[in-house]
C-alpha positions as CSV (number, residue, x, y, z in Angstrom):
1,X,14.8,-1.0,84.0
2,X,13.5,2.4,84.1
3,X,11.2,2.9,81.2
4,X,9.1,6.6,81.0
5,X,6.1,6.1,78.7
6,X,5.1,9.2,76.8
7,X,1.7,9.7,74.6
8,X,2.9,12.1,71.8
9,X,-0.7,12.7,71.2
10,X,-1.8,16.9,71.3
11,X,-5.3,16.6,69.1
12,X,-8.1,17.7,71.3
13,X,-10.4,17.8,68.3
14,X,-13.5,17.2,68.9
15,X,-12.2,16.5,72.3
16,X,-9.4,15.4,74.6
17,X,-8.6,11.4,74.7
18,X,-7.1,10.0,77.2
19,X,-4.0,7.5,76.3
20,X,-5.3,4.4,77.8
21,X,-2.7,2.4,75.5
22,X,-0.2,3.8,78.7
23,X,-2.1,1.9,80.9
24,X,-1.9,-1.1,79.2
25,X,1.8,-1.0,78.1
26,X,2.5,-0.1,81.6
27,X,0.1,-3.2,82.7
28,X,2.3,-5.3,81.0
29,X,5.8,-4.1,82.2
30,X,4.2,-4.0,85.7
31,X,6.0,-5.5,88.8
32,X,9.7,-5.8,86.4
33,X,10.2,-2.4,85.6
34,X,10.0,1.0,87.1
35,X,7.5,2.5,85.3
36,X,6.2,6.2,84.9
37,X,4.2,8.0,82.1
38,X,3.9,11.6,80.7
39,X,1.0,12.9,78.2
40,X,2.2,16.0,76.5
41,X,-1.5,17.6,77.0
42,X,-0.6,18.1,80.8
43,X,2.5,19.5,80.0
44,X,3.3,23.2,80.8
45,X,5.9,23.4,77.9
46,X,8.9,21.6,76.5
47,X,10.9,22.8,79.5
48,X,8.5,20.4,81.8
49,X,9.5,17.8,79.8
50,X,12.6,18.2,80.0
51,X,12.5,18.6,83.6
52,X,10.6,15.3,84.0
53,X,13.2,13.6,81.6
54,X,16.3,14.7,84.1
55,X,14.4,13.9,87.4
56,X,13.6,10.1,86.1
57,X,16.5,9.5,84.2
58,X,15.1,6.4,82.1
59,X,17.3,4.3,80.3
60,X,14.1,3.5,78.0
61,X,11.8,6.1,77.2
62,X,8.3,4.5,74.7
63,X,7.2,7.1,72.2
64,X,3.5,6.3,71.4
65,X,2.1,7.8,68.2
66,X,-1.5,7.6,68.4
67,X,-2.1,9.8,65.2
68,X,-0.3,10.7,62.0
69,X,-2.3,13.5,61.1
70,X,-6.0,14.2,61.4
71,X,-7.5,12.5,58.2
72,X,-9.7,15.6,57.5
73,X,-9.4,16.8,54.2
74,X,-11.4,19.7,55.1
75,X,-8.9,21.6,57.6
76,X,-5.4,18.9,57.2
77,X,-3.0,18.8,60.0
78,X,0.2,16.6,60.5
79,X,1.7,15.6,63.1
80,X,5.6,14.1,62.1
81,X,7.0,17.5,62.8
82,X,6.1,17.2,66.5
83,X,7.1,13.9,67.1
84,X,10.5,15.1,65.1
85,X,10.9,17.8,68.1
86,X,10.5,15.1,70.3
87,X,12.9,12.8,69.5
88,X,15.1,15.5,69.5
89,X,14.2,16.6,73.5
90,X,14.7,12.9,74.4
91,X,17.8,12.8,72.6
92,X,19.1,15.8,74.1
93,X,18.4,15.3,77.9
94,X,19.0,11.4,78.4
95,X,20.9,8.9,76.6
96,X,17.9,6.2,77.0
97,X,17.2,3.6,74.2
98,X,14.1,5.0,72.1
99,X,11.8,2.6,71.0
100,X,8.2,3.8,69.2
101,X,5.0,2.3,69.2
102,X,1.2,3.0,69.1
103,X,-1.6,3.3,66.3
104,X,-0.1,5.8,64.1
105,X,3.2,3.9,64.1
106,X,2.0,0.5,63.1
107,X,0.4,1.9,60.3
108,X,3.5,3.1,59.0
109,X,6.6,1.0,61.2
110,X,9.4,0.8,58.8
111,X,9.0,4.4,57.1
112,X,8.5,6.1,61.0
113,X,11.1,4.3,62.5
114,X,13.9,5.6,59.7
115,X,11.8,9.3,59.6
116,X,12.5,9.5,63.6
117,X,15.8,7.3,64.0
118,X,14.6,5.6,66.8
119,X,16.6,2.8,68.4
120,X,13.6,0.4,68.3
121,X,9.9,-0.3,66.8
122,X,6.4,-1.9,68.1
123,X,4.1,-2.7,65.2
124,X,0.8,-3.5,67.0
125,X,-0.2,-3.9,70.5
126,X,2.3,-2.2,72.8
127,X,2.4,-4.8,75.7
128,X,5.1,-6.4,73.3
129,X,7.2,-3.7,74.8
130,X,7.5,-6.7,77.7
131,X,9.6,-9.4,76.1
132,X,11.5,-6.2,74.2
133,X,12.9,-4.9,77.3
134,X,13.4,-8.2,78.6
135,X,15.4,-9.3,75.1
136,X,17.7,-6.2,76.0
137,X,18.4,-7.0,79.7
138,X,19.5,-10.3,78.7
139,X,22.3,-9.1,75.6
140,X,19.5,-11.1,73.0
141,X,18.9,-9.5,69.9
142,X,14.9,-7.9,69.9
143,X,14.4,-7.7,66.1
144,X,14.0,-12.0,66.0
145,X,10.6,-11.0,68.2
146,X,7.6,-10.9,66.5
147,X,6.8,-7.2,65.9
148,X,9.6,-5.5,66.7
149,X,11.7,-3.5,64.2
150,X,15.0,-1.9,64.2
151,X,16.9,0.4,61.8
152,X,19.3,-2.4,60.8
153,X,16.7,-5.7,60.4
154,X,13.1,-6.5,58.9
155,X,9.9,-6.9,61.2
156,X,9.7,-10.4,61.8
157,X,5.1,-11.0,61.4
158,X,3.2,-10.7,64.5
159,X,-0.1,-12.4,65.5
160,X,-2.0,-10.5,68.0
161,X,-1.0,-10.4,71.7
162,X,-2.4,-13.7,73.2
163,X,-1.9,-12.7,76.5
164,X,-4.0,-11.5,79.6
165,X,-5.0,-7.3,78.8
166,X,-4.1,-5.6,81.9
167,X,-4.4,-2.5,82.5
168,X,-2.3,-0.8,85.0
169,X,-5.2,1.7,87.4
170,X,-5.5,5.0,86.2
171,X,-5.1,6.6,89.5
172,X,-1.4,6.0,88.8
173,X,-1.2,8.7,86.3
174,X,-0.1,12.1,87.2
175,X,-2.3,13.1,84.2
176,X,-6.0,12.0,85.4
177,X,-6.3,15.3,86.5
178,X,-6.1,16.8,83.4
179,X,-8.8,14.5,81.9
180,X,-11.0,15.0,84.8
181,X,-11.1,18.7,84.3
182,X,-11.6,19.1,80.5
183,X,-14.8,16.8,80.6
184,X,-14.0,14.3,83.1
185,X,-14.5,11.6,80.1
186,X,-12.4,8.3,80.0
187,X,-12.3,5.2,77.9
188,X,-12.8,1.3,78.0
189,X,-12.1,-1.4,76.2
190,X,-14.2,-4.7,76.0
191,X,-12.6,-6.5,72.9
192,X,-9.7,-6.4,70.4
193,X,-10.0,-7.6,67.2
194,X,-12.3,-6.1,63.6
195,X,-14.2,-9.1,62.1
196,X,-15.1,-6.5,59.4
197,X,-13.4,-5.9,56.0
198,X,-14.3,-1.7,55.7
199,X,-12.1,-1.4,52.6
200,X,-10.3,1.8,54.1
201,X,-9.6,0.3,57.6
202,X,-6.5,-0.2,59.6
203,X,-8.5,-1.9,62.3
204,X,-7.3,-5.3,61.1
205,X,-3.6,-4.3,61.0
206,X,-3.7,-3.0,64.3
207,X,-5.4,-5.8,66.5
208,X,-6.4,-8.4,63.7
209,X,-9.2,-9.4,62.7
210,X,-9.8,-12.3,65.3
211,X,-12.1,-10.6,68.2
212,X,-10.2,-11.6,71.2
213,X,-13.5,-10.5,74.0
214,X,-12.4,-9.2,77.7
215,X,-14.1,-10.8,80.5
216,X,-17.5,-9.1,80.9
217,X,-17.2,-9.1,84.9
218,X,-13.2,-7.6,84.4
219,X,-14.8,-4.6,82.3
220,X,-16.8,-4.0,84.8
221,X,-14.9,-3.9,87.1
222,X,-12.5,-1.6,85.3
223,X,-15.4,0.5,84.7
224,X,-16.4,1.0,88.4
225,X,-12.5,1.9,89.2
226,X,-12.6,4.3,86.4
227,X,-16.1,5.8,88.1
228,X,-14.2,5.6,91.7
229,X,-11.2,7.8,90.4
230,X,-13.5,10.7,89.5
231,X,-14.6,9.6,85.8
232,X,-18.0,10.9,85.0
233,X,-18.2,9.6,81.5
234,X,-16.9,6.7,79.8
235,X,-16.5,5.9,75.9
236,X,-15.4,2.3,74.9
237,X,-12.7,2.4,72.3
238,X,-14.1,-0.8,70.0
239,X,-13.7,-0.2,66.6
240,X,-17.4,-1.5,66.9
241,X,-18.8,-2.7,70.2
242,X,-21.7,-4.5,68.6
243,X,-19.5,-6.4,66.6
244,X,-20.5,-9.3,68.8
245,X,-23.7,-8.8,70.0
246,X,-24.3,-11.4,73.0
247,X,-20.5,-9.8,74.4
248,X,-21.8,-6.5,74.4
249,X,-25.3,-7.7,76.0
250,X,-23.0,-9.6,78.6
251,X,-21.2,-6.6,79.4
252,X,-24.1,-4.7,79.2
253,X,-25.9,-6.9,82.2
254,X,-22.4,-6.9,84.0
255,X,-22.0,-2.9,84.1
256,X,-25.4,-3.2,85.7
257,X,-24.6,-5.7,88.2
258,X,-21.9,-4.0,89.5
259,X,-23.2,-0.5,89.9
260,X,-21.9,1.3,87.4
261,X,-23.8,4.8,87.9
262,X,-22.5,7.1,85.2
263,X,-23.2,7.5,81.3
264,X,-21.3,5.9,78.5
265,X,-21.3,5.9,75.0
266,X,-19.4,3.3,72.1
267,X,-18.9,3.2,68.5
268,X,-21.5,0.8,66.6
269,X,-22.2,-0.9,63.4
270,X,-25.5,-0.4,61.7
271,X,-26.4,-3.8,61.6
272,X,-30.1,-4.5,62.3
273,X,-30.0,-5.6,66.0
274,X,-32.1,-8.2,67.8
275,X,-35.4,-7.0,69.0
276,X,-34.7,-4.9,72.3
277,X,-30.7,-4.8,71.9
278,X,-30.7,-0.6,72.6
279,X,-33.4,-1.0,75.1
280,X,-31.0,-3.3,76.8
281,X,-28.0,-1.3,76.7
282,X,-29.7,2.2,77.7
283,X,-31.2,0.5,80.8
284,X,-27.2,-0.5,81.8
285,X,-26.8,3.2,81.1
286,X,-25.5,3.6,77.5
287,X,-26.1,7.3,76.2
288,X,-24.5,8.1,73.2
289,X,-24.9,5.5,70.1
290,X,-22.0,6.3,67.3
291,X,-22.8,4.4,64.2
292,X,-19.9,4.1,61.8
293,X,-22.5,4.1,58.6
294,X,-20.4,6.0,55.7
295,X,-22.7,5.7,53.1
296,X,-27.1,5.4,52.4
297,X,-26.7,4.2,49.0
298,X,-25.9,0.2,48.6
299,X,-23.8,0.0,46.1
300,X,-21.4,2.7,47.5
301,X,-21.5,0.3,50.7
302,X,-20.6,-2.7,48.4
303,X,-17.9,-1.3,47.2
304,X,-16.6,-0.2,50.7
305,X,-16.6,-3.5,52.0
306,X,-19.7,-2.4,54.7
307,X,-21.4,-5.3,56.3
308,X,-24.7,-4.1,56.8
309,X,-27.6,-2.4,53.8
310,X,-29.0,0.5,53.8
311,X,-32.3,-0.8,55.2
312,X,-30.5,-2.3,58.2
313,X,-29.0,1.1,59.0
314,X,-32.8,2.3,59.1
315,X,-33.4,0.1,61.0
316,X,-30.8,0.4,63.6
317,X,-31.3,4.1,63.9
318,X,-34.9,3.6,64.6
319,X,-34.5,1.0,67.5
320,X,-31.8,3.3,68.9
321,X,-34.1,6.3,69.3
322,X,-36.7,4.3,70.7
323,X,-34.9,3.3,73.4
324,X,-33.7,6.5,74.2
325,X,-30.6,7.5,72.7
326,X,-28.5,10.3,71.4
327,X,-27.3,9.0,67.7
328,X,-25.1,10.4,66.1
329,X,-23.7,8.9,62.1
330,X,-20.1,9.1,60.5
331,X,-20.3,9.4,56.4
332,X,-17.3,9.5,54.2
333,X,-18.0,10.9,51.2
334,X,-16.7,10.6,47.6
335,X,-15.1,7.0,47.8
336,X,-14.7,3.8,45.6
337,X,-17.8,3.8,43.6
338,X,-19.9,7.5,44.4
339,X,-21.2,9.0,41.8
340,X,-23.5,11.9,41.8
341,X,-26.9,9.7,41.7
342,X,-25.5,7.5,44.9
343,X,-24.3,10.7,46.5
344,X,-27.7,11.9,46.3
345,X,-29.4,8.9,47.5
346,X,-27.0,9.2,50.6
347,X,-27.9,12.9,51.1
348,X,-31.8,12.5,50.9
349,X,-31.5,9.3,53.1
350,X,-29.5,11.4,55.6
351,X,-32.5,14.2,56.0
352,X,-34.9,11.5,56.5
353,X,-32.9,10.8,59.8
354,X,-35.0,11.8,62.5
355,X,-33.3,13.6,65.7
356,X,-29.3,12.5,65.0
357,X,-26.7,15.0,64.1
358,X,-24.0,14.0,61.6
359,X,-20.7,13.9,60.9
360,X,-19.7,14.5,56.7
361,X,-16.0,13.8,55.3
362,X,-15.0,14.0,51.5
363,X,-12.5,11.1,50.6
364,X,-10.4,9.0,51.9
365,X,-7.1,8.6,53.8
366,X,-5.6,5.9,51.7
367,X,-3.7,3.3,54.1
368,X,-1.3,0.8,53.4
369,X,-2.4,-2.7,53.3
370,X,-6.0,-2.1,52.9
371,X,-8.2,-2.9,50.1
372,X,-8.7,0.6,49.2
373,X,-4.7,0.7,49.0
374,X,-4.9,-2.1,46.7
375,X,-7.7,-1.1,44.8
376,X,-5.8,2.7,44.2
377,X,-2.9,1.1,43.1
378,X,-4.8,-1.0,40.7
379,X,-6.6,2.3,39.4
380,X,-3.2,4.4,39.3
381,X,-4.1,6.6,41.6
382,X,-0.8,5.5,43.4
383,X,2.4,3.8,43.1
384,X,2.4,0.6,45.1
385,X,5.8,2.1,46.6
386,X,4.0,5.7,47.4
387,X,4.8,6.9,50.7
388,X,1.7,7.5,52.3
389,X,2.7,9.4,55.3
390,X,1.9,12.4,53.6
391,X,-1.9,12.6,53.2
392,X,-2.9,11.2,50.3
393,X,-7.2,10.7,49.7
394,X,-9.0,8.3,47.1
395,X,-11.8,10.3,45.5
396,X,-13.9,8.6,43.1
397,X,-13.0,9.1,39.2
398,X,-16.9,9.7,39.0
399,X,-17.6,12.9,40.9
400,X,-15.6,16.1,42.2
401,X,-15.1,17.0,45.3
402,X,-16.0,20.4,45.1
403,X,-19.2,19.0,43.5
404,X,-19.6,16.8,47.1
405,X,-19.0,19.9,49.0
406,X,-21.4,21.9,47.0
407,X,-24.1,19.4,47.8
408,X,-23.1,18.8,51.5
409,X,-23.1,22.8,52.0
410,X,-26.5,23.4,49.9
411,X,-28.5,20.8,52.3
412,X,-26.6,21.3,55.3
413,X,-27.9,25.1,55.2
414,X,-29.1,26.1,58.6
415,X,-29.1,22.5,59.9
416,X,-26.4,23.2,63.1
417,X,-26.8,19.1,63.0
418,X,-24.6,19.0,59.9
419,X,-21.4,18.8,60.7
420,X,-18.6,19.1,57.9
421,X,-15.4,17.0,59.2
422,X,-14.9,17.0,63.1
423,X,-16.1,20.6,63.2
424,X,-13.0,22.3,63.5
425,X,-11.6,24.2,66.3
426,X,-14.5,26.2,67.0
427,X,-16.4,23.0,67.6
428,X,-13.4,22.2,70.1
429,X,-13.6,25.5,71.8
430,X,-17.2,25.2,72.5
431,X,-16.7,22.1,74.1
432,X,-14.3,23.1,75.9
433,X,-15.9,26.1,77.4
434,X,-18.7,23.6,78.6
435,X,-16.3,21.0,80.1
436,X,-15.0,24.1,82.5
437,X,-19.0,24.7,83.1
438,X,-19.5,21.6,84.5
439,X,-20.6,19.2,81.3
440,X,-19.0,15.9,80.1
441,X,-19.3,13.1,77.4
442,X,-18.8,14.2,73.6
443,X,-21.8,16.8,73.8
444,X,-22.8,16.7,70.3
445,X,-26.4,15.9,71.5
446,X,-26.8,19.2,71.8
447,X,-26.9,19.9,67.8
448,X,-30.0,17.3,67.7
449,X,-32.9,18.8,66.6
């Protein structure tokens, strides 16, 4: 079959990510299927769409919906009236099946799939897309496959995709070159799978909770490709690389074995590491350490469902800087159990942070099928039938959020290292006026004082 893959994602706040979930859908469909892929952020306008959509002429076309809207509550944006337009372009220029996936879709299947009236629906890992197309060639009927929805029929379960990850090489996108020239910064995966139980987290519903760990030589080699096709940066997209420690060390030690010569950076848990961990990693050429700490004050990490205390975080942000690295910290603000004593305690443990810039939310994006769903319900802050694809935040009973803000702005005051939300699109012009001068990797290091 034909099949055209599109990534409906157009955020380039902070920065511009490239749709690597393409590359494994396309992976999977590989060597059966003609395949080809568009990403709307190389696109001229809608008329290059829909001059790409007459010249293929698919008879499947796979919608992925990476993000619902931006989960800021500082500057909110959402995203359903784009992928509305969409649908409507595909529907207009070809009559191929429509079938959605990604993310932002499996958070939400049954109430996207009847918002866009799409023909078909992947909740979870897109490579199921394979035994879809196949059900359709041979006259079965796709909604008794585990993950798949349609209009008519409810989503039978679905375990995570046991199957080999492969990724289909980059070089086969008509949209590196877009990548390469806003920052020239692409992303790996090493695992999929969140062993962690963050109360606000859709980690779990997207990959599962069972880690299911890549091949440290594959990576690697993946890696090196992605350094051969003109990358000069990489991020790995974990929901928390150091979620096993000797896999990461392992790929650590296989990066350096096979060369890899350029910078990376990955999203980490605050959990005190084993004596030289950072050290390790920086030597296979890890920059950038993103640690996913929320909160400074333990009983607002209790009640978030954080695996690590407050000392531990210390402790990881000291062994990080010693080895070398830029560190930056994520906090959301104003959630299940902050009061204005534990916001403080966050706040004061946040300016003790020596050389790391960070990144403040207030409240949050409330999820369905999460704890914090379940605990909001519980408090009647929802209705367990609320319909959630309209932003809605938690904010904790205890404290205002214009007293948060207040707070955040008061000790934020001439600290450029304070960054409220993703910073906006100033934050993503700058960046982007120092990708065209030559610079690449997220560039926040450059707030660190």
């Amino acid at each position: 079959m034909k099949v055209l893959l599109i990534s409906a994602n157009r955020l380039l706040e902070p920065y511009p990510v490239y749709p690597m979930g393409l590359d494994y859908v396309a992976g999977a469909l590989a060597g059966d299927h003609e395949v080809r892929a568009i990403d709307l952020n190389e696109l001229a306008d809608d008329k290059d769409l829909i001059t790409r959509l007459a010249s293929f002429a698919p008879e499947v076309v796979g919608i992925s919906l990476r993000n619902i809207d931006n989960t800021d509550t500082t500057d909110p944006r959402g995203f359903m009236g784009e992928y509305v337009d969409l649908v409507h372009i595909v529907r207009q220029h070809t009559d191929a099946t429509v079938v959605l996936g990604g993310s932002g879709f499996t958070i939400f299947p049954e109430q996207i799939l009847d918002f866009l009236k799409a023909d078909y629906g992947i909740a979870g890992e897109g490579e199921r897309m394979a035994p879809l197309l196949e059900a359709l060639e041979n006259g079965k009927n796709p909604a008794i496959l585990p993950g798949v929805l349609t209009p008519r029929q409810s989503m039978s379960a679905a375990s995570p995709w046991e199957h080999p990850f492969t990724r289909e090489t980059v070089t086969k996108r008509p949209y590196l070159d877009y990548y390469l020239r806003h920052g020239g910064m692409l992303n790996l995966q090493t695992k999929r799978g969140c062993p962690f139980r963050c109360a606000y987290c859709t980690y779990p519903a997207i990959e599962g909770r069972r880690m299911r760990l890549i091949p440290p030589a594959d990576i690697a080699r993946t890696a090196v490709s992605l350094e051969a096709a003109g990358a000069r940066y990489l991020f790995v997209t974990d929901s928390s690389f150091n979620a096993d420690t000797d896999h990461s060390l392992a790929v650590a030690r296989a990066f350096r074995q096979a060369g890899l010569a350029i910078p990376w950076g990955a999203f980490f848990t605050p959990l005190r590491p084993p004596d030289g961990y950072y050290a390790e990693l920086a030597a296979a050429g890890l920059t950038h350490v993103e640690f996913g700490t929320d909160a400074l004050s333990n009983p607002v990490l209790a009640t978030y469902g954080k695996p690590f205390k407050v000392h531990q975080a210390m402790v990881a942000h000291r062994q990080a800087l010693s080895a070398g690295l830029h560190v930056a910290h994520y906090f959301l603000l104003g959630g299940p159990g902050e009061t204005p004593d534990t916001l403080e305690e966050t706040l004061t443990h946040i300016e003790s942070l020596e050389k790391t810039v960070v990144f403040l939310f207030c409240g949050m994006r409330i999820y369905p099928g999460t704890p914090l769903f379940t605990q909001a319900v519980a408090e009647g802050v929802i209705e367990a039938s609320s319909d959630l694809l309209d932003p809605v935040f938690y904010a904790s009973a205890s404290i205002s959020r214009q007293y948060i803000l207040d707070q955040v702005a008061s000790r934020a005051a001439g600290r450029a290292n304070w960054i409220i939300g993703s910073g906006g699109v100033e934050t993503s012009r700058v960046i982007s006026r120092m990708y065209q001068k030559g610079y690449s990797g997220p560039l926040w290091e450059y707030l660190i004082r």
